[in-house]
LOKE-890687 format. One line per 10 residues: number of its first residue (from 1); their letters; for each residue y, x, z of N, C-alpha, C. Coordinates in steps of 0.1 Angstrom, whole numbers, plus 5000, padded with zeros to 4 digits. Each point is the difference from the previous one (the first is absolute). Example, Ala and Ser with C-alpha at 12.3 -4.5 7.8 and 13.67 -1.06 7.14 Angstrom:
BEGIN
1 = AS = 4943:5132:5078:5012:4991:5000:5012:5009:5000 ~ 5011:4996:4993:5011:5009:5000:5011:4992:5008
This chain:
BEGIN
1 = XXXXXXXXXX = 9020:7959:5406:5007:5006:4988:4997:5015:4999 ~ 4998:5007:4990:4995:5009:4996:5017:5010:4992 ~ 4995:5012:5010:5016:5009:4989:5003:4998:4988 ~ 5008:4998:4992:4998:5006:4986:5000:5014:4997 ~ 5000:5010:5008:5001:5016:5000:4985:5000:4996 ~ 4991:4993:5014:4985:5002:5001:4996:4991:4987 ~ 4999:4989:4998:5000:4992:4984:5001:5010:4992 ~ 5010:5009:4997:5000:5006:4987:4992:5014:4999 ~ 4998:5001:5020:4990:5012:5000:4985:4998:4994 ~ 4997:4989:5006:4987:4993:4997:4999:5003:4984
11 = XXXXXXXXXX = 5008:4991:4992:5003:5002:4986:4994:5009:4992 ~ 5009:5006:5004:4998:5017:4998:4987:5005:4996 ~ 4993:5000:5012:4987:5004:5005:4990:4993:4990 ~ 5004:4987:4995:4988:4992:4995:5000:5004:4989 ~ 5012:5005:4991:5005:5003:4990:4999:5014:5000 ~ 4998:5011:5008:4993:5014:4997:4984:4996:4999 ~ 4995:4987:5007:4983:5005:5000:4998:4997:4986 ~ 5006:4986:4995:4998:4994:4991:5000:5010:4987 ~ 5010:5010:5002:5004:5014:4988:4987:5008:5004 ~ 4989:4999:5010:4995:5011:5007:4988:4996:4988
21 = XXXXXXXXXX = 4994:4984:5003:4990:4991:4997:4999:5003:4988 ~ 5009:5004:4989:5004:4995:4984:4992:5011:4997 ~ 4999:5015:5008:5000:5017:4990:4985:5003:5010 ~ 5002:4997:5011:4986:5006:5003:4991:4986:5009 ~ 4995:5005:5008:4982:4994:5004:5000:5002:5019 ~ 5002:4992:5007:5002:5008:5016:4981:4998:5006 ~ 4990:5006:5000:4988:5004:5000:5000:5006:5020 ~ 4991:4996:5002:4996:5010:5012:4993:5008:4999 ~ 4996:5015:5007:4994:5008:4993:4987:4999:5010 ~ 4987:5002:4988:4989:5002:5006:4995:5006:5014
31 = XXXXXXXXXX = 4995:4995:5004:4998:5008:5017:5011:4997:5010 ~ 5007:4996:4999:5013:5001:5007:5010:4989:4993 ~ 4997:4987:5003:5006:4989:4997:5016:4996:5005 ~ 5001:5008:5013:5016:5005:5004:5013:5005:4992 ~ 4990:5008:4991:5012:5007:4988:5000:4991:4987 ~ 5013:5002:4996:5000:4990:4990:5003:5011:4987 ~ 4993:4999:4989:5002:5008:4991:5007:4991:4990 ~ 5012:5011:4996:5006:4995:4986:4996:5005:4987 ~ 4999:4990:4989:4990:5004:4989:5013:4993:4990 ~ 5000:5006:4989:5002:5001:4982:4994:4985:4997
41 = XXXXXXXXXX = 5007:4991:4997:4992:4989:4997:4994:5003:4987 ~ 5003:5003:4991:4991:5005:4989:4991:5009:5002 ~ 5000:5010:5008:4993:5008:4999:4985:4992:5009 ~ 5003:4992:5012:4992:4991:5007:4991:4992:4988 ~ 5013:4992:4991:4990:4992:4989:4986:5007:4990 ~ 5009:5014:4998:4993:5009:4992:4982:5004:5008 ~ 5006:5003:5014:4987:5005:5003:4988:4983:5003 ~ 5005:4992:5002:4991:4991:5001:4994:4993:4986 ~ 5008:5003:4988:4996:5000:4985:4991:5008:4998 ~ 5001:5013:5006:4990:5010:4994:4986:4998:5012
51 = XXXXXXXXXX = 5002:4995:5006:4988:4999:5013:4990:4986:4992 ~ 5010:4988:4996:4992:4991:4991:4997:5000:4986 ~ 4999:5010:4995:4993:5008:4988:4983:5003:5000 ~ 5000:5002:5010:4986:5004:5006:4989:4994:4996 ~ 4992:5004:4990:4991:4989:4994:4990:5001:5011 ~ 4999:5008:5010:4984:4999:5011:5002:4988:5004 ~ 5016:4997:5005:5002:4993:5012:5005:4987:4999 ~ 5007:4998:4989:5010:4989:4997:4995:4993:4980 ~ 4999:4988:5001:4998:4994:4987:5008:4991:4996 ~ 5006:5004:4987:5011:4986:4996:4999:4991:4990
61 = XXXXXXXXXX = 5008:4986:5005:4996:4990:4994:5009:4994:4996 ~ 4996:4994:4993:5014:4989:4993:5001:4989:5006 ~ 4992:4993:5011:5004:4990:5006:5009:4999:5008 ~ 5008:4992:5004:5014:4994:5008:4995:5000:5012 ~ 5010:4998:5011:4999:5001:5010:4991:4986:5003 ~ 5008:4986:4994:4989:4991:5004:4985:5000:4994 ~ 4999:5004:4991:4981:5000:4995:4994:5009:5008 ~ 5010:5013:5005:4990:5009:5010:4995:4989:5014 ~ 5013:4996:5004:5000:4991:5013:4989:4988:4999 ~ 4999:4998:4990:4995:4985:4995:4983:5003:5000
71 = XXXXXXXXXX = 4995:5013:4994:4988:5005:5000:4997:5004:5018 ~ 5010:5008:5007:4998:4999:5012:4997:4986:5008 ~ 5006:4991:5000:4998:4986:5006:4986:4997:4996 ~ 4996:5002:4986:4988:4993:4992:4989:5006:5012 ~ 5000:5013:4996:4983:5007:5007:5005:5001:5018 ~ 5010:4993:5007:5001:4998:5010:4995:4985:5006 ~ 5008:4989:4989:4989:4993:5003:4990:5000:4998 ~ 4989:5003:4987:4990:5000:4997:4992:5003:5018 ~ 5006:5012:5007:4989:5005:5010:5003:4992:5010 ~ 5010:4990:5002:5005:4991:5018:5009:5009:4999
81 = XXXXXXXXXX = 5007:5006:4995:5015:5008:5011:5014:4995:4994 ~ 5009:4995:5012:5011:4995:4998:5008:5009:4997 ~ 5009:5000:4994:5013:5001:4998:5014:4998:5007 ~ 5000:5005:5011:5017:4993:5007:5013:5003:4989 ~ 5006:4985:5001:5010:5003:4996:5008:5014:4998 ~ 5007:5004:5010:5006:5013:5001:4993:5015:4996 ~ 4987:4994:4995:4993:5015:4993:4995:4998:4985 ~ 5012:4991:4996:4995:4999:4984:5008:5012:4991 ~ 5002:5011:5004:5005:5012:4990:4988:5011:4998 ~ 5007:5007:4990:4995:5011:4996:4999:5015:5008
91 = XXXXXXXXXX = 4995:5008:5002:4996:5011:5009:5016:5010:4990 ~ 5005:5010:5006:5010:5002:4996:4999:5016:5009 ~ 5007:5009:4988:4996:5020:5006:5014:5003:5004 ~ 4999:5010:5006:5009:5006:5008:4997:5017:5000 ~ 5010:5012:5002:4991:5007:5008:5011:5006:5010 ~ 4995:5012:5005:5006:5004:5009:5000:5016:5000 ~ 5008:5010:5002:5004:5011:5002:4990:5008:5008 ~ 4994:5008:4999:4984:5007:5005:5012:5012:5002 ~ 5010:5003:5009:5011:5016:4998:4995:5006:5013 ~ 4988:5000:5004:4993:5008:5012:4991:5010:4990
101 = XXXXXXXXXX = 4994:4993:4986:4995:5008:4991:5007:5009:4995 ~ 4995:5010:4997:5006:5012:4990:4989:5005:4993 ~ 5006:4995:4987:5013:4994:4994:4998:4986:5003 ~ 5008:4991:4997:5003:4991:5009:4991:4987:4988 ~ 4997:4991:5010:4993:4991:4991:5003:4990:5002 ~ 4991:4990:4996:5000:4982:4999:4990:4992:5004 ~ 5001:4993:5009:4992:4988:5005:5002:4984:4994 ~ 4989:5000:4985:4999:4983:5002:4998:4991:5005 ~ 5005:4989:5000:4997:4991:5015:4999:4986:4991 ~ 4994:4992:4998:4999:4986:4993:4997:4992:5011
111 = XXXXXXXXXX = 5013:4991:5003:5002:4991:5005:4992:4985:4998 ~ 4994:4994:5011:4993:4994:4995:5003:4988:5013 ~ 5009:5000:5005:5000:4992:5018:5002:4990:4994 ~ 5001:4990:4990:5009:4985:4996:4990:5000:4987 ~ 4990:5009:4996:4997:4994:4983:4990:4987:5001 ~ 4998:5001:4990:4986:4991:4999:4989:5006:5001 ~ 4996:5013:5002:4988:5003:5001:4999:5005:5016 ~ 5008:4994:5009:4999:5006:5012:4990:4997:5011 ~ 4996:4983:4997:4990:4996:5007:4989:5009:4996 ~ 4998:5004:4984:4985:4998:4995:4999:5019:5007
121 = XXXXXXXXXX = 5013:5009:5002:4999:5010:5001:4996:5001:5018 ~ 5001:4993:5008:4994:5000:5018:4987:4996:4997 ~ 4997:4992:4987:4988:4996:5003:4987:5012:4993 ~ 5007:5006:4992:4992:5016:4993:5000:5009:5009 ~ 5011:5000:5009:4995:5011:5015:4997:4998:5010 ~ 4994:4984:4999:4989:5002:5011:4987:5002:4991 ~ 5001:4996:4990:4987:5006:4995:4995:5010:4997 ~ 5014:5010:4998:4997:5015:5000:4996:5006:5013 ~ 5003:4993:5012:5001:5004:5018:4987:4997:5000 ~ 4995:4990:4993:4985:4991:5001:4993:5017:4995
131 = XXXXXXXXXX = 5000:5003:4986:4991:5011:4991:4999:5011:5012 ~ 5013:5004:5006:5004:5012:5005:4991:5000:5013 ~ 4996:4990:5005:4996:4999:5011:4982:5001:5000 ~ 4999:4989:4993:4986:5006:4994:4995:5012:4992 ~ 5011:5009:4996:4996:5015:4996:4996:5006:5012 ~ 5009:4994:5010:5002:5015:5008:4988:4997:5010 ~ 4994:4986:5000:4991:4996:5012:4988:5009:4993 ~ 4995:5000:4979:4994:5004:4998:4997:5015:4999 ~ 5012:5011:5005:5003:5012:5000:4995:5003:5014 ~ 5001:4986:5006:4999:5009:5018:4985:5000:5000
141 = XXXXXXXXXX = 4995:4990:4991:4982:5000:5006:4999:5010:4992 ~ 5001:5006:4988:4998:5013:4994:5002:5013:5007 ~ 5011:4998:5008:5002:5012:5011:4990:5006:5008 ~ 4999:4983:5008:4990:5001:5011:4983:5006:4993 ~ 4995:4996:4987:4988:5002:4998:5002:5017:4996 ~ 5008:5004:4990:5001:5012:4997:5012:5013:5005 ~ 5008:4994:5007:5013:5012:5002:5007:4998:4989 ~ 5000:4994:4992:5009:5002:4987:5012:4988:4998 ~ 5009:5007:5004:5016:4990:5001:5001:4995:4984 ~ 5000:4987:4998:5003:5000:4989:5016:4992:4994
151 = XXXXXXXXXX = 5006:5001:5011:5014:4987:5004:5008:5007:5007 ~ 5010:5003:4987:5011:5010:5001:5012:4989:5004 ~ 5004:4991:5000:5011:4992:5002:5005:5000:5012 ~ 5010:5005:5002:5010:4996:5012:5010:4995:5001 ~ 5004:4992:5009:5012:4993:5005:5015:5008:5000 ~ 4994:5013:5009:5010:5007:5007:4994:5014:4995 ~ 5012:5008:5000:4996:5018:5008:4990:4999:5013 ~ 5008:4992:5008:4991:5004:5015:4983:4997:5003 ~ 5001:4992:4987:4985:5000:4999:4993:5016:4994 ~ 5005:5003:4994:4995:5015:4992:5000:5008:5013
161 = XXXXXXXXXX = 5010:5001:5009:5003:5006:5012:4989:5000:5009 ~ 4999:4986:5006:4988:4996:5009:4986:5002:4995 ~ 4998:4999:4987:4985:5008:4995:5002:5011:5003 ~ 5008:5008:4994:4997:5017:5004:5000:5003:5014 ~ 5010:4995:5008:4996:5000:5018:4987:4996:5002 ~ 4993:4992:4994:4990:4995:5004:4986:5013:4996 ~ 5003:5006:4994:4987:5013:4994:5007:5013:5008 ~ 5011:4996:5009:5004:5011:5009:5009:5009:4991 ~ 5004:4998:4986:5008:5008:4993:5014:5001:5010 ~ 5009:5012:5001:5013:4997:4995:5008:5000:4994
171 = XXXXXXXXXX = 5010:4994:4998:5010:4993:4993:5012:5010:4998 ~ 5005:5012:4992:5012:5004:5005:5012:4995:4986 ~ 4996:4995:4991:5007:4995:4990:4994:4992:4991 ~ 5006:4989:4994:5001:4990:4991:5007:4991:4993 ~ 4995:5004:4982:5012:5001:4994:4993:4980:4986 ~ 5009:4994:4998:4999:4992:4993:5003:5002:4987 ~ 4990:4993:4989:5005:5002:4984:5001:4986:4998 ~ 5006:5004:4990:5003:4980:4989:4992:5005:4986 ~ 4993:4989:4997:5000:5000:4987:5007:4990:4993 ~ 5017:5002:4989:5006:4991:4997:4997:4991:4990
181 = XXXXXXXXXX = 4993:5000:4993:4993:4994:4989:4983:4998:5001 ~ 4995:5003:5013:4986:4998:5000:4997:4987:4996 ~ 5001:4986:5003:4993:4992:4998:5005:4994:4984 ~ 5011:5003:4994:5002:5001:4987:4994:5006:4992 ~ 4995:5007:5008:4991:5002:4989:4985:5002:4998 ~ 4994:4990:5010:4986:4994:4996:4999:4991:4990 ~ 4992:5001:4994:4992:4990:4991:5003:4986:5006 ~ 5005:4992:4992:5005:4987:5007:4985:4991:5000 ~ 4992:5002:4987:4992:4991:4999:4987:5009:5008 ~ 4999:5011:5004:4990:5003:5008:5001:4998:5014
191 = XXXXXXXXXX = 5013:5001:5006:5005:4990:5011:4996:4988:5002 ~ 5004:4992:4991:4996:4986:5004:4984:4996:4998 ~ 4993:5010:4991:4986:4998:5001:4992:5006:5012 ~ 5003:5007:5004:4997:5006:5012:5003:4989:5012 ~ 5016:4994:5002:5000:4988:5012:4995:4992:5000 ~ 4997:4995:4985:4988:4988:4995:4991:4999:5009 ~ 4992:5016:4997:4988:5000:5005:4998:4999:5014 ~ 5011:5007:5008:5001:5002:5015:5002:4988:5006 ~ 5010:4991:4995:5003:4984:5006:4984:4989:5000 ~ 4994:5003:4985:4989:4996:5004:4990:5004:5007
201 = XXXXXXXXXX = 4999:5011:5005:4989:5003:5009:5006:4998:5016 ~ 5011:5000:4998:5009:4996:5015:4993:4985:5003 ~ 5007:4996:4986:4999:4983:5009:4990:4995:4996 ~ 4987:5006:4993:4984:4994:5002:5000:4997:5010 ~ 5000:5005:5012:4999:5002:5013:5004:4986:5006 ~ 4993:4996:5013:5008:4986:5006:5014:5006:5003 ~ 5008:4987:5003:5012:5000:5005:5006:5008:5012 ~ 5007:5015:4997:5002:5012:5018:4990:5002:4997 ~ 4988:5003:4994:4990:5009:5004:4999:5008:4984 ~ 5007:5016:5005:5002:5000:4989:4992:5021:4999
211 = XXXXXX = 4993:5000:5009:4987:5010:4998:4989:5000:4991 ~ 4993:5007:5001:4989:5001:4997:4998:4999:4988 ~ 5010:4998:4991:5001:4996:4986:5001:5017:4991 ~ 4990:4999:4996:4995:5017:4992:5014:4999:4989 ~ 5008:5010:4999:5008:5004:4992:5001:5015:4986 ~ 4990:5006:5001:4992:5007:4988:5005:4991:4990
């Protein structure tokens, strides 16, 4: 049996979040997923309204959620890729509180763990891991013949770190930038003509053998 003192405490409590739920947005803040930030629920709506405005980034349509879903299933079958049950939704935004910035900013985040494009999306990053890999095999034979690094990509800081140890530099400070709109704003269609080209010269190549393939 349970108090009714504690019952009506419980009560209470569900009935303050529930008043909490209605006016604002409970968010965790960027970098620091510990803290919970409280947000304006309108003002939350507002900035993710003005974030999907964005003609670089975002295109709108008049189709329903099932003709989107329905065109997803289509060109999923067409290639062999299933569909599981529990990932037949739509990819859905969020963002999050960037308050380490000053002035303080926003991190989009488009959820994608349950959609329908989630198989087809593990299967685009191995092919990107596939391109990436054969850049950098063809940067290292360019190294070795001329000295000339041409494969800026890193994992980590500590790779930037261990190069410069490596030429005997020291290290007494290092500082990180963001660019917040960088890839918003490339050319969408010079992007994808560019990966065109890269995917095919990757996987001319036999199967793992993914050198030697001239990329000029």
């Amino acid at each position: 049996m349970v108090p009714k003192n504690k019952m009506s405490f419980t009560s209470s409590i569900k009935k303050a979040l529930s008043n909490i739920h209605e006016k604002y947005v409970l968010v965790p803040a960027d970098k620091a997923a510990n803290n919970v930030i409280i947000v304006w629920k309108k003002f939350y709506v507002d900035v993710l309204s003005n974030e999907l405005k964005s003609i670089h980034t975002y295109k709108k349509v008049n189709n329903s959620e099932m003709e989107i879903f329905d065109s997803h299933n289509s060109f999923n079958n067409k290639h062999g890729i299933k569909v599981e049950e529990n990932f037949k939704n739509l990819p859905s935004i969020h963002w999050l509180p960037k308050v380490h910035k000053k002035p303080y900013n926003f991190r989009y985040i488009v959820n994608s763990r349950s959609c329908s494009t989630k198989e087809l999306s593990i299967r685009m990053t191995l092919v990107l891991q596939a391109i990436k890999a054969n850049v950098k095999k063809y940067c290292l034979k360019v190294y070795e013949n001329s000295g000339v690094n041409l494969f800026w990509s890193i994992n980590n800081s500590l790779e930037v770190i261990n190069a410069i140890k490596s030429k005997r530099y020291t290290v007494s400070e290092i500082n990180t930038y963001d660019f917040s709109t960088l890839y918003t704003s490339l050319p969408l269609h010079l992007v994808k003509l560019k990966l065109i080209e890269l995917a095919k010269k990757t996987f001319a190549r036999k199967k793992n053998d993914f050198c030697c393939s001239k990329l000029e």
